[in-house]
C-alpha positions in Angstrom: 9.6 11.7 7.2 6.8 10.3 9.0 5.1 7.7 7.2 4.4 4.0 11.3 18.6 -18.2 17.0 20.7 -18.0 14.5 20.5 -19.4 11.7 21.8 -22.9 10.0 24.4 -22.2 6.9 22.3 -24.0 4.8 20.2 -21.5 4.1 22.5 -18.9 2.8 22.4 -20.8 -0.6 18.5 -20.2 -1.4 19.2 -16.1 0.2 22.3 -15.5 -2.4 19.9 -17.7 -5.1 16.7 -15.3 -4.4 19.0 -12.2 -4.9 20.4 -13.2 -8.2 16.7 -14.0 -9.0 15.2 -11.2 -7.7 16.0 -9.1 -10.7 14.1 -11.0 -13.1 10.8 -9.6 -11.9 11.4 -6.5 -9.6 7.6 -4.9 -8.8 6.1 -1.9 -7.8 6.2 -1.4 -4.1 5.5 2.1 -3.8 1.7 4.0 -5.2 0.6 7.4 -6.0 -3.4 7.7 -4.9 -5.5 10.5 -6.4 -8.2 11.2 -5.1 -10.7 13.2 -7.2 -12.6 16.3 -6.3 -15.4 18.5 -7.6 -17.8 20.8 -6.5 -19.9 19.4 -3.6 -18.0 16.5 -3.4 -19.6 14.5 -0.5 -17.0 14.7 2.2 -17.3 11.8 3.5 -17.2 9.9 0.4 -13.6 11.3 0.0 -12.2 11.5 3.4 -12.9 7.8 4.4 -10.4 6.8 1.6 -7.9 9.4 1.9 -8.0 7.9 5.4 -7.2 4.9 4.2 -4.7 5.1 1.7 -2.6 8.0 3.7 -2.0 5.6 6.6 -1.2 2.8 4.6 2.6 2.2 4.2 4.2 3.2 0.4 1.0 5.2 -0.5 1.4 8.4 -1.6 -2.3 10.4 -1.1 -3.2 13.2 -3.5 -6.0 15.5 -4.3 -6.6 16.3 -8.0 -9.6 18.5 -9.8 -9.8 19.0 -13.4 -8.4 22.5 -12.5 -6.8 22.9 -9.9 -9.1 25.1 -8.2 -10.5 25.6 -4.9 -13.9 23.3 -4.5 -16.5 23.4 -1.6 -17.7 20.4 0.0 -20.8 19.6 1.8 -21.6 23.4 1.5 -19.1 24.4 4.2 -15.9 23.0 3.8 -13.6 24.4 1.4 -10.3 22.1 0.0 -7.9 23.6 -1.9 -6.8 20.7 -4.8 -3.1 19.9 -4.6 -2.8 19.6 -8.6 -5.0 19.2 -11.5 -5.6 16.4 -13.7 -3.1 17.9 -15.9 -0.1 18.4 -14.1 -0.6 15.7 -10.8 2.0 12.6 -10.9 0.7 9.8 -12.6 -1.5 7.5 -10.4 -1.8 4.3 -9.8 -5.4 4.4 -8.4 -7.5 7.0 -8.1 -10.8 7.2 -6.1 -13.8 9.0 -7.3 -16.1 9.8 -4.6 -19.7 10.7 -4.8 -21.8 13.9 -4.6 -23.2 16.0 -7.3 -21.1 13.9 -9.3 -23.5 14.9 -12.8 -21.4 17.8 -14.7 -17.9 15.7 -13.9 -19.9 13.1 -15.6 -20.3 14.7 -18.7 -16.8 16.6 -19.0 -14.7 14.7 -21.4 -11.5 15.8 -19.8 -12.2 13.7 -16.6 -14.1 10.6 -19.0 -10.9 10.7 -21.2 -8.1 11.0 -18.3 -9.8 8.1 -16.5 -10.1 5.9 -19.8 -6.7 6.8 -20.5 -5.2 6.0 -17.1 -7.3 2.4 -16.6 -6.3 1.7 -19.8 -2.6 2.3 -18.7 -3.1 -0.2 -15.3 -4.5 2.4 -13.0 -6.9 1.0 -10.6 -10.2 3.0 -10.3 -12.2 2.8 -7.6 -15.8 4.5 -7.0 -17.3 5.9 -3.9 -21.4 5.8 -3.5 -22.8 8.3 -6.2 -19.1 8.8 -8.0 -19.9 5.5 -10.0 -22.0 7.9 -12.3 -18.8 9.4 -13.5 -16.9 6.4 -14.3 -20.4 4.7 -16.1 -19.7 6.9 -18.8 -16.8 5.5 -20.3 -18.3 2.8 -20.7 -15.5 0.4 -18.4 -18.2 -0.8 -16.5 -20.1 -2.3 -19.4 -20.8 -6.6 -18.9 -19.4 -5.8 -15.0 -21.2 -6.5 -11.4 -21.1 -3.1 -9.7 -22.4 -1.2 -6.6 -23.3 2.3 -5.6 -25.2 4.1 -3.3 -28.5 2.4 -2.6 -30.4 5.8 -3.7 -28.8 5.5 -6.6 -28.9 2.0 -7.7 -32.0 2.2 -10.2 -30.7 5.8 -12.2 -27.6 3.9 -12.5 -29.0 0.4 -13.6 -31.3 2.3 -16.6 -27.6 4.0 -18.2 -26.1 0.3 -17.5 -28.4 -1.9 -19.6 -25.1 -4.5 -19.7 -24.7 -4.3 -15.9 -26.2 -5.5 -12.7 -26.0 -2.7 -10.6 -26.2 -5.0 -6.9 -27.7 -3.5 -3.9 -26.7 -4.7 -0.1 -23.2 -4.8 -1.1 -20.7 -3.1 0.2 -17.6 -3.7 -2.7 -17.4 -5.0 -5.9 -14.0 -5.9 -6.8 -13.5 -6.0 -11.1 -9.4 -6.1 -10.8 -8.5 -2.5 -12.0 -12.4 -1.6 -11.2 -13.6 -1.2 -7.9 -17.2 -0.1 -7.1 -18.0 0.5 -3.5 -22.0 1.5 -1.6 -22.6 4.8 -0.2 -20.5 6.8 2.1 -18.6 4.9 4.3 -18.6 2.2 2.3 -15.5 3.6 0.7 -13.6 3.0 3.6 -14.2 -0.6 3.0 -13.5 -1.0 -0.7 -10.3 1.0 0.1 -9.2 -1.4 2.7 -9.9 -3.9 0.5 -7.4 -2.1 -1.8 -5.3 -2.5 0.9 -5.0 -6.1 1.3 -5.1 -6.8 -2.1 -1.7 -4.7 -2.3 -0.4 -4.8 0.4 -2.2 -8.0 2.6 -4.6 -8.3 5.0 -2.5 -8.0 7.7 -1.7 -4.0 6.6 -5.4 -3.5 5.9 -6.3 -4.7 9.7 -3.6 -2.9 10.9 -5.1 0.5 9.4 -8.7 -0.1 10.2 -7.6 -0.5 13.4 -5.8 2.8 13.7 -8.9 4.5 12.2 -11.1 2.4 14.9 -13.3 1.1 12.1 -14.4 -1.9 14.3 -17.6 -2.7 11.9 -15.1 -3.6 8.5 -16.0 -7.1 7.5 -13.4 -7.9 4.6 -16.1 -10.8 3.4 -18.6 -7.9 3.0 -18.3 -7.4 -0.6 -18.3 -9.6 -4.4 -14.8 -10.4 -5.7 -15.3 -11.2 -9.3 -11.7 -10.3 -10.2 -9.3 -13.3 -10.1 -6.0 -13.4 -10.7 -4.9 -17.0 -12.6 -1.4 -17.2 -10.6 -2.9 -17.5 -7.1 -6.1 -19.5 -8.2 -4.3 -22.2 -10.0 -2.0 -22.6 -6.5 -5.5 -22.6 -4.7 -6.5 -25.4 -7.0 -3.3 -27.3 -6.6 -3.2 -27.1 -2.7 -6.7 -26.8 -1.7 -8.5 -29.1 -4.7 -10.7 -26.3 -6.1 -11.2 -26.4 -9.8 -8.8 -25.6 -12.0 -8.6 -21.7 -12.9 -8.9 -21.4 -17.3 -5.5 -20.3 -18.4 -6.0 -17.8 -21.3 -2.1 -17.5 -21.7 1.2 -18.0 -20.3 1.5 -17.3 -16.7 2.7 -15.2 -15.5 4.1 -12.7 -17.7 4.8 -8.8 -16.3 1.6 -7.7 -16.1 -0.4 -10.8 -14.2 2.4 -11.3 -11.7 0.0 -10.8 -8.4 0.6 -8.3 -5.4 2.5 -8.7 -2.7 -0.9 -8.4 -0.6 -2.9 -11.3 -2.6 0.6 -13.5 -2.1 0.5 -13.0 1.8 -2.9 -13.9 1.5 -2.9 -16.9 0.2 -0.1 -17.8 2.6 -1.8 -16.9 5.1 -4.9 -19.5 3.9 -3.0 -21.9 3.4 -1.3 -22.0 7.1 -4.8 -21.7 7.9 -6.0 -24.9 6.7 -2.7 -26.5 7.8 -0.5 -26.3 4.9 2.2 -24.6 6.3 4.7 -26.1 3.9 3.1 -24.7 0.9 2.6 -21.1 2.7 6.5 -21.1 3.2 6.5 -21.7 -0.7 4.1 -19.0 -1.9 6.1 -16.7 0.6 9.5 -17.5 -0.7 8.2 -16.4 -4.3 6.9 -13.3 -2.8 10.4 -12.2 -1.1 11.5 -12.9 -4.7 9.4 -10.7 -6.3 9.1 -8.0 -3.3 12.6 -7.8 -1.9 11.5 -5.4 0.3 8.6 -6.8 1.4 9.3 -6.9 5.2 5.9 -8.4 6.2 6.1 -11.1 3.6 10.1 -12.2 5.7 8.3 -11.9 9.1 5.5 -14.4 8.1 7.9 -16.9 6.2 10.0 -16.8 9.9 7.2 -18.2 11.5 6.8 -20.4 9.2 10.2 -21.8 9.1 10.4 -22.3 12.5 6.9 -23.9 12.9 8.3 -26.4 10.0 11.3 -26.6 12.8 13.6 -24.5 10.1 16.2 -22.2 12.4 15.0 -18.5 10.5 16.0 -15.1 11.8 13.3 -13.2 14.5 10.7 -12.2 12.8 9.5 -8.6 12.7 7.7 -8.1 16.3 10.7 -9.7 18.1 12.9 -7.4 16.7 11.0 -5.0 17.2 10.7 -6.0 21.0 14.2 -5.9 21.9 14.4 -1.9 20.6 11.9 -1.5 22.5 13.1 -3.0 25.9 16.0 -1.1 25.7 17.9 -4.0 24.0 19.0 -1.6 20.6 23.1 -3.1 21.2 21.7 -7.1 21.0 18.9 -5.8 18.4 21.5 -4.4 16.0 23.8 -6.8 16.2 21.3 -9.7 15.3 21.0 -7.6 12.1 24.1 -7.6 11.4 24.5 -11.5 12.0 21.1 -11.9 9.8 22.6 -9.9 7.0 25.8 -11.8 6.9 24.0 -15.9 6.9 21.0 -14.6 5.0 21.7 -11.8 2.7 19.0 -10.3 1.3 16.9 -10.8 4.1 14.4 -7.9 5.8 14.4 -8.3 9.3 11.9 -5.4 9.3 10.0 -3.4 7.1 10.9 0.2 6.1 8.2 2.1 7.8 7.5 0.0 11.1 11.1 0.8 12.5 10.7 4.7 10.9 7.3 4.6 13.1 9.8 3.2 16.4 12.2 5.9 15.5 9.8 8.7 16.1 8.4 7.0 19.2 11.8 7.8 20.5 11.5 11.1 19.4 8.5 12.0 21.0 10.1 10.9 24.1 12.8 13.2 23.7 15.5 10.3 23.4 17.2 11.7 20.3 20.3 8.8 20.3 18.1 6.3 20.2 16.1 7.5 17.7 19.4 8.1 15.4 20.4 4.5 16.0 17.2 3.8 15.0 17.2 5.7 11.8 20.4 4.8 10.9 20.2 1.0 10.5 17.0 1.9 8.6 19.0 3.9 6.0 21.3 0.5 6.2 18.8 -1.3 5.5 17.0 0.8 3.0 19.8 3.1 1.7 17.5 3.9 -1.8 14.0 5.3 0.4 14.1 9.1 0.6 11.8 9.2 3.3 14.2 6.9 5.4 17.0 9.6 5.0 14.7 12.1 5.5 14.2 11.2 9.3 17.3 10.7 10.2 17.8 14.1 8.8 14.8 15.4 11.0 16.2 12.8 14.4 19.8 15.0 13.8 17.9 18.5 13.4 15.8 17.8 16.6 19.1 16.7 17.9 21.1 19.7 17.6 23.1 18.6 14.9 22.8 20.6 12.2 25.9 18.8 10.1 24.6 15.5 10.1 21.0 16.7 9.3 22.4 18.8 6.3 23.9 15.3 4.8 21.1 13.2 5.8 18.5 15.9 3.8 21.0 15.8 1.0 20.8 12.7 0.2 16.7 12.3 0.5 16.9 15.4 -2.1 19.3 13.4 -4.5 16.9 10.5 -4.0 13.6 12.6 -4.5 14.2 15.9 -6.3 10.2 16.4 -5.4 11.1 16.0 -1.9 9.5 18.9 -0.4 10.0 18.1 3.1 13.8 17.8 2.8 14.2 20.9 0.3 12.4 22.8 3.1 14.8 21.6 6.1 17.9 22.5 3.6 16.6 25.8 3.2 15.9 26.5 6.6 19.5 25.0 7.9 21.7 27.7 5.3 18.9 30.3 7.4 19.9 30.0 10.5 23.7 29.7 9.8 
C-alpha cells in the first residue's frame, strides 16, 4: 500500500527503560482528514489541502457531504463524496473550504456535527470563505481569525467578539485553524503538518507539491501549548508560560511535530544537550516516531554519544546496493537498543516501491519484509509486501501477506480486493 558504529552497552539501559515507559502515555500517530464538500465548493480551496494531508505520512484523506451525494465544483467539476457526515469514520480534523459556503452555514446538521466533533478534540480548520460556516457555532467567539480578503468585513459584522485580520495567511487557535483565500489553505494545512507531525514532514511535502512560495512564519500562532513553552522558558529565558493546571495530563501532552520542533530550536541556538532531552521524551511518547530517533542520532553523536545511523544513512546503504550490511545493522541496533526505529514506516515503504518500479521484485521483498519486522501492527506495511509478492509471481506469499493486512484493518479495501482477485484466478 503506497503511502513515501555500533553502539556503547551503556545505552541499552535508558532503551529497555523507555520501553517499560512508553506505555504510560501511548499517542495517536495515525489521523483520519475530512474534508468537507458542498455545492460549488471552490476547488481550489479543497484540493490544496487534500494535497496536503494525502501526502503526508499516517493521514488518512476523506471526502464527506452532509449526504453523500454527488456535488459540482467550480461549475464543471463534478466529485462524487466518499461518505456522508453520517456514516464517514470519525475525524480527527476536518477542513472546510470555501465557496458558496451560505446554505451549509445555516444547516444545523453540519453546525451540530462540527460543534460536536471540536468539542470531542477534532481540529477544524477553515479555507478562505468556508470560515462563514464554522462562525456559526459560535467557536470562533473572543478568537483572532482570517478569511478571504473579500470577505473579511461580512465576516467581522457576524463576529462582533472577533478580529477578523487581513494580510494573514493562518491563524492558529489550537483545535481552530483559520486560513486566507485559496491557496492559502495549502499553507494552514502544512502548518497542520508540522504541528503533528514536524517541520521537517511539512517541508518535505511542500516540496513534493513544488510549493516554493510557503513561508511557515507567514501566519499568527495564538495557540500555545504549556508543556513546550515552559521548556522554552527554562532553556531559552523567555517568561514563564501561566500553568492553569497540572501538566501534562492526557489531553495537553504535545505532538510529536511541536516536540521535534522545539528540538530542532534548540540545536539551533546551540543547545544540543537539551534537544537530545526533548527528543528522548518524544521516542517515549511516539515509539514509532522514526524521524524523532533519526534527529536524536545526530544529536548523540554531535554530543560525541556512539548512536545507531540515523535514518538517511540507512537509507543510503539500500540504496547503493548494500541491503546484506543495511539489514544486519538492524539487526545489531535492535539487539543494543531495543525499541529503537532505525527508520520510519513509510520512508522505507516509499524505497520498497522504488524497487518496484524498477522491476527488482527481491529487493523490494527484502525491503518490505524488515518493514513488517519492524512494524508488524501497520496494515499498510503487510499490504505491500502482499502487492511486492503479487507483482512477483507469488501468489502464496501474497495471499498471507494480504491476510494479515485484512486481520489488521477489516476496512482494508485494498487488501480485500487483492484476496478476491487471487481465489479468481486460481
Amino acid at each position: 500500500m503506497k503511502m513515501c558504529k555500533l553502539i556503547f552497552p551503556g545505552c541499552q539501559f535508558f532503551f529497555l527503560m523507555l520501553l517499560v515507559t512508553v506505555s504510560e502515555a501511548q499517542q495517536k500517530e495515525k489521523y483520519n482528514v475530512a474534508i468537507f464538500l458542498y455545492q460549488n465548493v471552490e476547488l481550489l480551496d479543497f484540493a490544496g489541502p487534500s494535497e496536503v494531508f494525502a501526502q503526508t505520512p499516517g493521514f488518512t484523506t476523506y471526502t464527506v457531504s452532509v449526504d453523500g451525494k454527488e456535488v459540482l465544483s467550480q461549475g464543471f467539476v463534478k466529485v462524487q463524496p466518499q461518505y456522508s457526515i453520517t456514516d464517514a469514520p470519525v475525524p480527527d480534523i476536518f477542513v472546510f473550504p470555501g465557496g458558496n459556503s451560505g446554505p451549509s452555514s445555516q444547516d444545523p446538521r453540519v453546525l451540530n456535527w462540527i460543534k460536536e466533533r471540536v468539542a470531542a478534540g477534532t481540529v477544524c480548520v477553515s479555507v478562505c470563505s468556508g470560515a462563514g460556516i464554522v462562525a456559526r457555532t459560535g467557536l470562533f467567539d473572543g478568537l483572532n481569525i482570517t478569511t478571504w480578503y473579500g470577505n473579511i468585513q461580512r465576516l467581522q459584522a457576524i463576529l462582533p467578539n472577533s478580529k477578523v485580520l487581513a494580510n494573514t495567511r493562518f491563524v492558529d487557535n489550537g483545535n481552530i485553524i483559520t486560513t486566507a483565500g485559496v491557496s492559502a489553505g495549502i499553507d494552514g494545512s502544512l502548518h497542520v503538518v508540522s504541528r503533528i507531525k514536524g517541520m521537517d514532514i511539512a517541508k518535505g511535502v511542500a516540496k513534493y507539491m513544488e510549493y516554493d512560495k510557503w513561508d511557515p512564519e507567514n501566519g499568527l500562532v495564538d495557540y500555545k501549548n504549556y508543556y513546550i513553552e515552559s521548556h522554552r522558558s527554562k532553556y531559552l529565558g523567555l517568561p514563564a508560560p501561566i500553568a492553569t493546571k497540572k501538566f501534562p495530563t492526557a489531553g495537553e501532552i504535545p505532538y510529536e511535530g511541536e516536540m521535534k520542533n522545539l528540538a530542532m530550536e534548540l540545536k539551533l541556538k546551540g543547545l544540543v544537550r537539551e534537544a537530545a532531552t526533548i527528543l528522548e521524551q518524544n521516542v517515549k511518547w511516539y515509539p514509532n516516531s522514526g524521524s524523532s530517533f533519526s534527529q536524536l542520532a545526530v544529536l548523540y553523536r554531535e554530543l560525541g554519544r556512539a548512536a545507531p545511523l540515523d535514518e538517511e544513512g540507512f537509507i543510503k546503504l539500500i540504496e547503493t546496493g548494500k541491503t546484506a550490511e543495511a539489514f544486519a545493522e538492524y539487526e545489531k541496533v535492535q539487539k543494543v537498543f531495543p525499541g529503537w526505529k532505525i527508520f520510519s514506516e513509510n520512508v522505507l515503504n516509499n524505497l520498497g516501491y522504488d524497487f518496484m518500479r524498477k522491476q527488482d521484485y527481491a529487493t523490494a521483498k527484502k525491503v518490505f519484509e524488515l518493514n513488517v519486522k519492524a512494524y508488524p501492527m501497520s496494515f499498510a506495511a503487510w499490504d505491500s509486501f502482499g502487492e511486492a509478492y503479487l507483482k512477483a509471481g507469488d501468489k502464496k506469499q501474497a495471499l498471507v501477506s494480504y491476510k494479515r493486512s485484512l486481520e489488521l484493518n477489516p476496512k482494508n479495501e485494498s487488501a480485500s480486493d487483492a484476496i478476491k482477485s487471487i481465489g479468481n484466478n486460481q
